[in-house]
PADOKOL-702515 format. One line per 5 residues: for each residue x, y, z of C-alpha. Coordinates in Angstrom, 2 decimals. Example, Ala and Ser with C-alpha at 12.3 -4.5 7.8 and 13.67 -1.06 7.14 Angstrom:
BEGIN
12.30:-4.50:7.80 ~ 13.67:-1.06:7.14 .
This chain:
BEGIN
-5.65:-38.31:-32.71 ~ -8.57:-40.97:-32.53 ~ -7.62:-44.16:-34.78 ~ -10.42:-43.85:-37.55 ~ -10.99:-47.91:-37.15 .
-11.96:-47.14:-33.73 ~ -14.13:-44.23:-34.76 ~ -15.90:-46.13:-37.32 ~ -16.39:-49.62:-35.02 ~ -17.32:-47.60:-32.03 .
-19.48:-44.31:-33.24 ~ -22.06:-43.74:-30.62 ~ -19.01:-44.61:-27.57 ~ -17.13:-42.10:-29.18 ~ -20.31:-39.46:-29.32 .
-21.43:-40.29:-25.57 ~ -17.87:-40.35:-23.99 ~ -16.64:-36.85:-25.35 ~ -19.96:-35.74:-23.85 ~ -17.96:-35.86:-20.56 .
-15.88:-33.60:-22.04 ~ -18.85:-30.94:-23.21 ~ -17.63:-31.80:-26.40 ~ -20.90:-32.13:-29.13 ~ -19.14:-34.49:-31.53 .
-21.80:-35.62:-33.36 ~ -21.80:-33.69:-36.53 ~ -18.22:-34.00:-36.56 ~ -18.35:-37.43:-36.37 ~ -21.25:-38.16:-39.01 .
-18.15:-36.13:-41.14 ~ -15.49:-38.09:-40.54 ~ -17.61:-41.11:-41.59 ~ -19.26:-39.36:-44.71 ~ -16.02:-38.95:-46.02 .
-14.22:-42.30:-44.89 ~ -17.12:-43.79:-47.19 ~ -16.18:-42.00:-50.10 ~ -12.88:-42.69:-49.57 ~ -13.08:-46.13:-49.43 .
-15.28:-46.18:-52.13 ~ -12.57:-44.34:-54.52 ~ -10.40:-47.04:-53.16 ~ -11.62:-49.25:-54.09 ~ -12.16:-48.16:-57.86 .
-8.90:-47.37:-57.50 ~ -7.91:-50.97:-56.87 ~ -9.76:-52.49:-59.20 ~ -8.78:-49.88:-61.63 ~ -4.89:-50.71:-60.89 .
-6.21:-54.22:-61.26 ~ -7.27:-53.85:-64.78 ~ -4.43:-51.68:-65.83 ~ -1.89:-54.26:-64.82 ~ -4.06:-57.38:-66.94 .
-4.48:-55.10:-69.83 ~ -0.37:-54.63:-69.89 ~ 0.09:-58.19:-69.99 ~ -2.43:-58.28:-72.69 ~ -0.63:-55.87:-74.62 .
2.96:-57.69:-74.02 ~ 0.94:-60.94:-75.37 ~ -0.85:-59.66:-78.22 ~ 2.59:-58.00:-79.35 ~ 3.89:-61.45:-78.87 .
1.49:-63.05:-81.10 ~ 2.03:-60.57:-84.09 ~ -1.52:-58.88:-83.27 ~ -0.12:-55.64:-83.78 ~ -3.63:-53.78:-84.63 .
-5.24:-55.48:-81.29 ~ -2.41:-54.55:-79.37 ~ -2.47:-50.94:-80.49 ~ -6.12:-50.63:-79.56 ~ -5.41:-52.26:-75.82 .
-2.68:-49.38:-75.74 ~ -4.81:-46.53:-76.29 ~ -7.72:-47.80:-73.38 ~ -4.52:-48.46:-71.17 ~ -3.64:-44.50:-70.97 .
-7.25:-43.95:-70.79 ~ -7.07:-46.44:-67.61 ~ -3.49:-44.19:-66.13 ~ -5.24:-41.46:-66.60 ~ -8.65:-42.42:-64.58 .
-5.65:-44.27:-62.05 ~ -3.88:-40.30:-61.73 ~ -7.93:-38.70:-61.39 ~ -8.43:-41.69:-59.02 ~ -5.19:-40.65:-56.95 .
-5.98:-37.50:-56.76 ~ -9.53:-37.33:-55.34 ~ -8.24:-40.01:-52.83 ~ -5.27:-37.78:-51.97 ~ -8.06:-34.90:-51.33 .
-10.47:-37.04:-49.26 ~ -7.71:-38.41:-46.97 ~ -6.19:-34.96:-46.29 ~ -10.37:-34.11:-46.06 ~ -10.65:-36.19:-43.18 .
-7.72:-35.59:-41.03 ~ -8.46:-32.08:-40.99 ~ -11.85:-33.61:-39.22 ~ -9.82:-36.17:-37.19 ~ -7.68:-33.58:-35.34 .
-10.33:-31.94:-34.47 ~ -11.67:-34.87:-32.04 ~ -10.44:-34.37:-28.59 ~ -9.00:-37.86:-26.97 ~ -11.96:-40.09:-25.04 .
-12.10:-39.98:-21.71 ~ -11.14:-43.05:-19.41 ~ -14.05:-44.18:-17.69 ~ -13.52:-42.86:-14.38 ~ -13.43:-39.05:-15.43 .
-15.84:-37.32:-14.17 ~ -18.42:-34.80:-15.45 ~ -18.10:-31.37:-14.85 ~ -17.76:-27.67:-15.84 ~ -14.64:-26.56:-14.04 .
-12.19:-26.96:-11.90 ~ -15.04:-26.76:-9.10 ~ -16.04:-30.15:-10.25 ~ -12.38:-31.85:-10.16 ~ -12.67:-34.87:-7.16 .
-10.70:-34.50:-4.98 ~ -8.85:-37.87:-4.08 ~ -6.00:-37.35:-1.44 ~ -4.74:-35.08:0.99 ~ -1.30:-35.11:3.04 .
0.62:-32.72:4.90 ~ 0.17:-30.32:8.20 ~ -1.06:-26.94:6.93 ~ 1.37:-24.21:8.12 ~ 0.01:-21.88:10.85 .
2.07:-18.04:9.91 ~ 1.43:-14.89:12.00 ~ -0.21:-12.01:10.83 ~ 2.13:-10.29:9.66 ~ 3.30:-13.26:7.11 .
4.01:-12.04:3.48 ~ 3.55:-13.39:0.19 ~ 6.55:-15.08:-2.09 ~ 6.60:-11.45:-3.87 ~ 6.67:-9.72:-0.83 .
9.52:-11.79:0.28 ~ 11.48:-11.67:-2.65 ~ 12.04:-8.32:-2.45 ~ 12.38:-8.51:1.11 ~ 15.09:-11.17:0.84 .
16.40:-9.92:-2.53 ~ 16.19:-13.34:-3.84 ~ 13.37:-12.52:-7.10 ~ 13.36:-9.31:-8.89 ~ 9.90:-8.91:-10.95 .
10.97:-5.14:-12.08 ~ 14.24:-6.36:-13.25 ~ 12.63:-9.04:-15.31 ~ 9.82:-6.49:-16.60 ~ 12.59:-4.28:-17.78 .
15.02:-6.39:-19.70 ~ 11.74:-8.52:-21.06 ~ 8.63:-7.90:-19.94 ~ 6.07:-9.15:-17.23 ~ 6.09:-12.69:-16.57 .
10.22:-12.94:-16.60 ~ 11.70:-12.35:-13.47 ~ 15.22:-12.66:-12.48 ~ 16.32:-14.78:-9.82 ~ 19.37:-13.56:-7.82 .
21.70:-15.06:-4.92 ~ 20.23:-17.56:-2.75 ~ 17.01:-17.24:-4.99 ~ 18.61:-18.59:-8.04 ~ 20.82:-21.41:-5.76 .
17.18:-22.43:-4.72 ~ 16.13:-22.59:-8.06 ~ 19.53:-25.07:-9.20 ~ 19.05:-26.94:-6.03 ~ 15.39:-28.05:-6.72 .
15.81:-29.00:-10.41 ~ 18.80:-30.93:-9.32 ~ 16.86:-32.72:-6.53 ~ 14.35:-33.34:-8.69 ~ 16.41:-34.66:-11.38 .
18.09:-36.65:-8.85 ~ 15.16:-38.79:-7.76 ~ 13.80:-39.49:-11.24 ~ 17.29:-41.12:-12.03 ~ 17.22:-43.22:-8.82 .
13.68:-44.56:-10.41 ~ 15.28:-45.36:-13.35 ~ 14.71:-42.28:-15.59 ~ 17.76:-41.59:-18.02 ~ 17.69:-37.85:-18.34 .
17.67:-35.77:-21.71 ~ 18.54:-31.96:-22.11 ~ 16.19:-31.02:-25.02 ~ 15.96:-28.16:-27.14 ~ 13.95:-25.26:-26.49 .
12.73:-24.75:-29.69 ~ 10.57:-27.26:-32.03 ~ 9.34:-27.43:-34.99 ~ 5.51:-27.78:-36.33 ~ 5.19:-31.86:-37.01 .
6.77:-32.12:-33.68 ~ 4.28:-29.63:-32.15 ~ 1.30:-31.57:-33.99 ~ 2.81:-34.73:-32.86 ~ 1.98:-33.93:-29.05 .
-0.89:-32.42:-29.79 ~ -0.04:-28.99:-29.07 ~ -0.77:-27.91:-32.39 ~ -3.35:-26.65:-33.49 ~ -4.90:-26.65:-30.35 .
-2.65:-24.51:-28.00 ~ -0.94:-22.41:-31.22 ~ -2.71:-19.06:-29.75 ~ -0.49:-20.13:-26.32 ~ 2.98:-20.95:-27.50 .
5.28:-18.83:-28.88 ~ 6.66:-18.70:-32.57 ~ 9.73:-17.74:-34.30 ~ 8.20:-16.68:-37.45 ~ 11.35:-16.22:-39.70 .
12.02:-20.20:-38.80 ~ 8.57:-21.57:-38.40 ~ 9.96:-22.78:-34.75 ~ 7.91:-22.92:-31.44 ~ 9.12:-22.44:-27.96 .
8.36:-25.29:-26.27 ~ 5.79:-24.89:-23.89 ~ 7.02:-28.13:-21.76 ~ 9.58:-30.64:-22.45 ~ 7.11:-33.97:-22.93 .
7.41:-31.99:-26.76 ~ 10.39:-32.51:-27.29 ~ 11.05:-35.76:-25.39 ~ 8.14:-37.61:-26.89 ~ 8.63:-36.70:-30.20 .
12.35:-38.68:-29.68 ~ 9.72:-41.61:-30.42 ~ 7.91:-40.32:-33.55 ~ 7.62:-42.52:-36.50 ~ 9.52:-45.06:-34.44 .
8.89:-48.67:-33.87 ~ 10.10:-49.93:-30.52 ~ 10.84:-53.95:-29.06 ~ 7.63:-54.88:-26.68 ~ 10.63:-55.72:-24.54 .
12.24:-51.85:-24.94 ~ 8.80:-51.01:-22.78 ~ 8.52:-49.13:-20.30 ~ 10.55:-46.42:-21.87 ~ 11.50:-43.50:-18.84 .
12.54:-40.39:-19.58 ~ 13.39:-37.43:-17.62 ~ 14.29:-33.98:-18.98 ~ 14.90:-30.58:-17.41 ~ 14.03:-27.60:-19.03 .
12.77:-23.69:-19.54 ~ 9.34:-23.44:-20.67 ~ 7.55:-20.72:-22.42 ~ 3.65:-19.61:-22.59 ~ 1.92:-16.83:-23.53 .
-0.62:-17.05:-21.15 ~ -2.55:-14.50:-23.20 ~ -5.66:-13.17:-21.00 ~ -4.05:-14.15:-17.81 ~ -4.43:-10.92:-15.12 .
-5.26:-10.48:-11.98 ~ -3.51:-11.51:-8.01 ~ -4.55:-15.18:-8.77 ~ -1.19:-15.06:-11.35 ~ 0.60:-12.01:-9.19 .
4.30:-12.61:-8.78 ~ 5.39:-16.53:-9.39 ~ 2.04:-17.57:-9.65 ~ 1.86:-17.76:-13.26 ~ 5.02:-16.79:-15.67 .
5.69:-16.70:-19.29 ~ 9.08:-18.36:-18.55 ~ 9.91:-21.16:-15.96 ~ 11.65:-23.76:-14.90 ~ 10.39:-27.64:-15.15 .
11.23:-31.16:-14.48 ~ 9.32:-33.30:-17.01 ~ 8.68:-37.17:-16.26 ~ 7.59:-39.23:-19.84 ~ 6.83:-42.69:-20.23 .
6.14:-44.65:-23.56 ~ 4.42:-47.77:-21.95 ~ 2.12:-50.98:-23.15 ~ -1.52:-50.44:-23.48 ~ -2.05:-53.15:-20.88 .
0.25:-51.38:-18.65 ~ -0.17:-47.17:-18.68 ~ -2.49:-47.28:-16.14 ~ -0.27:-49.31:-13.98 ~ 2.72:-46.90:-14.49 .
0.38:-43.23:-14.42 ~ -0.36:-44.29:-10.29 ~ 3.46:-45.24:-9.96 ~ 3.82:-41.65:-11.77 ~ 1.27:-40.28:-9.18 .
3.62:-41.81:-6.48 ~ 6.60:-40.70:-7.52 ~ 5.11:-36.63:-7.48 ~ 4.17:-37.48:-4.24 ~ 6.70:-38.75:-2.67 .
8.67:-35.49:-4.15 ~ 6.23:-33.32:-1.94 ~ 6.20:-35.30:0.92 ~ 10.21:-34.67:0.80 ~ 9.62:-30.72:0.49 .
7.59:-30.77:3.44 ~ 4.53:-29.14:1.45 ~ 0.81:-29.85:2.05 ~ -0.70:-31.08:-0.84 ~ -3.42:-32.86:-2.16 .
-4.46:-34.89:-5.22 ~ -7.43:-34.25:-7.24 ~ -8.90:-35.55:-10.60 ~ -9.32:-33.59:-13.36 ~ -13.27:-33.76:-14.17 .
-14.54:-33.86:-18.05 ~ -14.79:-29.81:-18.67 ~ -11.00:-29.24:-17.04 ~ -8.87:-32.37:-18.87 ~ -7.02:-31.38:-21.66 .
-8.08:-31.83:-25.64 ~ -5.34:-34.70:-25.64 ~ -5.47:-36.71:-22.33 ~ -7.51:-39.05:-21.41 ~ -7.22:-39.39:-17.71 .
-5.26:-36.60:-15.79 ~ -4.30:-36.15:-11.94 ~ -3.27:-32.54:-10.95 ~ -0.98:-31.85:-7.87 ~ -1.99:-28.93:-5.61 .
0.35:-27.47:-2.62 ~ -1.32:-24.76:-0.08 ~ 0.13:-21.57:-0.01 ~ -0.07:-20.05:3.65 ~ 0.03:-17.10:3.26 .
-1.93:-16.88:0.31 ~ -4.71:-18.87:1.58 ~ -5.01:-21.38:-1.20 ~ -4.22:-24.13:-3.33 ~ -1.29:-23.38:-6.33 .
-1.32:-26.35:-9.16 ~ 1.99:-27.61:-9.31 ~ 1.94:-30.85:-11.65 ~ -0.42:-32.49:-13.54 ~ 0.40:-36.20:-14.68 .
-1.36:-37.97:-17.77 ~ -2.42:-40.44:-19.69 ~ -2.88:-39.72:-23.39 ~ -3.02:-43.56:-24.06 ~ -2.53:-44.24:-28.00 .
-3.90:-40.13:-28.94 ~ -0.12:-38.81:-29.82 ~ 1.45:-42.47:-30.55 ~ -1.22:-42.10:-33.26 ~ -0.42:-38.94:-34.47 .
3.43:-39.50:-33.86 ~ 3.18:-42.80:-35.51 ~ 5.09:-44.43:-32.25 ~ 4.66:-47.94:-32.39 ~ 6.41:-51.44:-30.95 .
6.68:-55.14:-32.26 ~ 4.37:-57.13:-29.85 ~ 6.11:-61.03:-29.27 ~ 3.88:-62.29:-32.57 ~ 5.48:-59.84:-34.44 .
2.66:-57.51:-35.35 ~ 2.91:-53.89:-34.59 ~ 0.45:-51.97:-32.26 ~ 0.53:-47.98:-31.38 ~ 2.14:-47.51:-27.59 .
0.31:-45.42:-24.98 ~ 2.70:-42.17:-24.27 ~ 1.97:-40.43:-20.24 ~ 3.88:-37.81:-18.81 ~ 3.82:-35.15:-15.32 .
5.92:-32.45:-14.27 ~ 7.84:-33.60:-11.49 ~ 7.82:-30.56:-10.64 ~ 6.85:-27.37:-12.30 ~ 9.22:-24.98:-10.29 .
7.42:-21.42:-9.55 ~ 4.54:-22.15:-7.53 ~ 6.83:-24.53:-5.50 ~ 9.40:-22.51:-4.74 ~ 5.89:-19.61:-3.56 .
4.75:-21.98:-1.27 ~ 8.10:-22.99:0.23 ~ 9.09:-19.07:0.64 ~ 5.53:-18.70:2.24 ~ 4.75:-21.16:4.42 .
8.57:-21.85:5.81 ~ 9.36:-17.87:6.89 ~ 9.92:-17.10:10.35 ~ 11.71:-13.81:11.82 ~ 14.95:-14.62:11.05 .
14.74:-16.14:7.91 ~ 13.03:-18.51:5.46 ~ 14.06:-22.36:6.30 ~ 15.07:-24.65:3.40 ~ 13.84:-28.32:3.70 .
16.38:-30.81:4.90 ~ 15.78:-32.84:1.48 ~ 16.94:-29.64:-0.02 ~ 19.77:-28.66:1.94 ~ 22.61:-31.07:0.47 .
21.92:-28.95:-2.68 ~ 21.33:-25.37:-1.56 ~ 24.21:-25.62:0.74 ~ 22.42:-23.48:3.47 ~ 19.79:-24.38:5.48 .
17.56:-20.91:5.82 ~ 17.38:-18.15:3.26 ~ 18.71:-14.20:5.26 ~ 19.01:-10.59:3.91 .
């Protein structure tokens, strides 16, 4: 959420930036002001209001002192009409503040400066690109092809038990899947992540906190009878380990690292663009967050950048970089890099991470602070990036390394598979 003060101080910035988002936030805007005027207007009557309550009870105590009993009586009687124009006061204040959140969610997070415009993902710019692209026969199949091949994914299975979008992972399939979040684990911790197994399931502040609600509720899933989400990633549940906390400027950078299942709806999503691991309902992530100093985030989302990197240089994958333009970055972030590997035999790119910076849009709503050296508090900028969303990694590394006799393993990988090629 946008800090009001900055809102107010900085209207037309505000108006012209989310423009790079397509977001019209002019009316919205002119709102949010209309009704932080009234409310500081009502605050102020309320002040002055508590100021003449509390004068007129040492009047009271005085004239009851003094023996002016009468006087006194009189002072009594505009004193409850004071507490009860101090309770109407409250009230309407109460009503405008809760007024104007309801507007403030609604405004997506600015943009940094270097986003740029754009529609789509056909508008992203593209920044890097590493790797030798795979060169596979003809008769090269795609990850669902091979799974069943192989036996090492069962999509029926999964449609059976649950339903499309959960598929079971069997044999060397599921070793593959325990050897990359291990790997993946295991380099976070050598950069000084301490790791956190979080619950699946959160609750709403937490979900509103990370800005998930209420603009991705139609995409997560909810346990009615407990008014609990699934989480949809684990930067929910890790970064709301910080809300309504006040950290030491020293504490900063914090570095977190968390493993977990993840669950979307994905409602609308058909098609072969999200055939077999290509898009799921349920997978498998390793989640990188940092809580960092507004002077520093920037710093620490390239070293993020890196770090993904250097992950898929270790895989052996072809990937490039690319930045999210205006009409693709999420309602919360305000500068976000997405990770693309090539799938061979697919003939095309497959997101695989996407690492942010939110700067101070969920410290604000999370109410995550630190105590700068002078001693005054100041909200914390909060960035995170899968490193890495399983599926469409493990589809391009059962594409693009089969050969006749098998499907290699990278030798990054093979410490943790315990085998170096994947055979019927």
């Amino acid at each position: 959420m946008l800090q009001l003060s900055f809102v107010r101080e900085n209207k037309q910035r505000v108006i012209d930036r989310l423009a790079v988002k397509n977001f019209d936030a002019a009316a919205l805007v002119d709102d949010i002001l209309s009704i932080d005027k009234q409310r500081r207007n009502i605050q102020k009557t309320l002040d002055d209001t508590l100021s003449a309550a509390n004068l007129m009870a040492k009047e009271i105590g005085r004239l009851f002192k003094s023996g002016q009993r009468e006087d006194a009586e009189q002072k009594r009687q505009e004193s409850t009409q004071l507490k009860q124009k101090t309770k109407e006061l409250e009230h309407k204040l109460n009503e405008l503040v809760s007024a104007m959140n309801e507007k403030l969610v609604e405004l997506p997070n600015i943009p940094h400066e270097s986003v740029p415009p754009g529609n789509s993902d056909k508008d992203n710019e593209l920044i890097f690109e590493a790797g030798e692209m795979p060169i596979l026969p003809e008769s090269a199949l795609p990850h669902w092809d091979l799974a069943i091949k192989y036996g090492i994914i069962d999509f029926d299975l999964g449609s059976k038990v649950t339903g499309a979008g959960f598929p079971f992972y069997r044999g060397q399939g599921a070793r593959l899947q325990r050897a990359l979040i291990n790997f993946f684990l295991d380099e976070a911790i050598k950069r000084g992540y301490l790791e956190y197994q979080p619950p699946l399931l959160v609750n709403e502040d937490s979900g509103y906190g990370t800005g998930q609600l209420p603009d991705k509720e139609g995409q997560m899933y909810f346990v009615g009878e407990d008014k609990l989400y699934l989480i949809p990633t684990a930067e929910v549940p890790i970064t709301n380990i910080y809300r309504n906390v006040i950290l030491k400027e020293d504490d900063l950078p914090v570095k977190n690292v968390a493993y977990s299942s993840c669950f979307r709806r994905e409602a609308g999503s058909y098609g072969k663009e999200v055939r077999g691991l290509n898009r799921l309902h349920q997978f498998d992530k390793v989640e990188i967050v940092q809580i960092a100093h507004p002077a520093e985030s920037y710093n620490i989302l390239e070293e993020m950048k890196d770090q993904v990197a250097d992950l898929l240089r270790k895989l052996e994958l072809p990937f490039r970089i690319v930045k999210l333009c205006g009409g693709d970055i999420s309602f919360t972030s305000a500068l976000t890099y997405d990770f693309e590997v090539y799938s061979a035999a697919q003939k095309r790119w497959l997101e695989v991470s996407s690492v942010s910076n939110f700067e101070s849009f969920q410290a604000n709503r999370m109410k995550l602070r630190f105590k700068n050296k002078e001693g005054k508090t100041q909200l914390a900028h909060t960035l995170n990036g899968s490193a890495l969303a399983l599926p469409r990694v493990v589809a391009a590394l059962l594409e693009n390394n089969q050969k006749e006799d098998g499907i290699y393993i990278p030798e990054a990988l093979r410490t943790y598979t315990g085998f170096g090629k994947i055979v019927k």
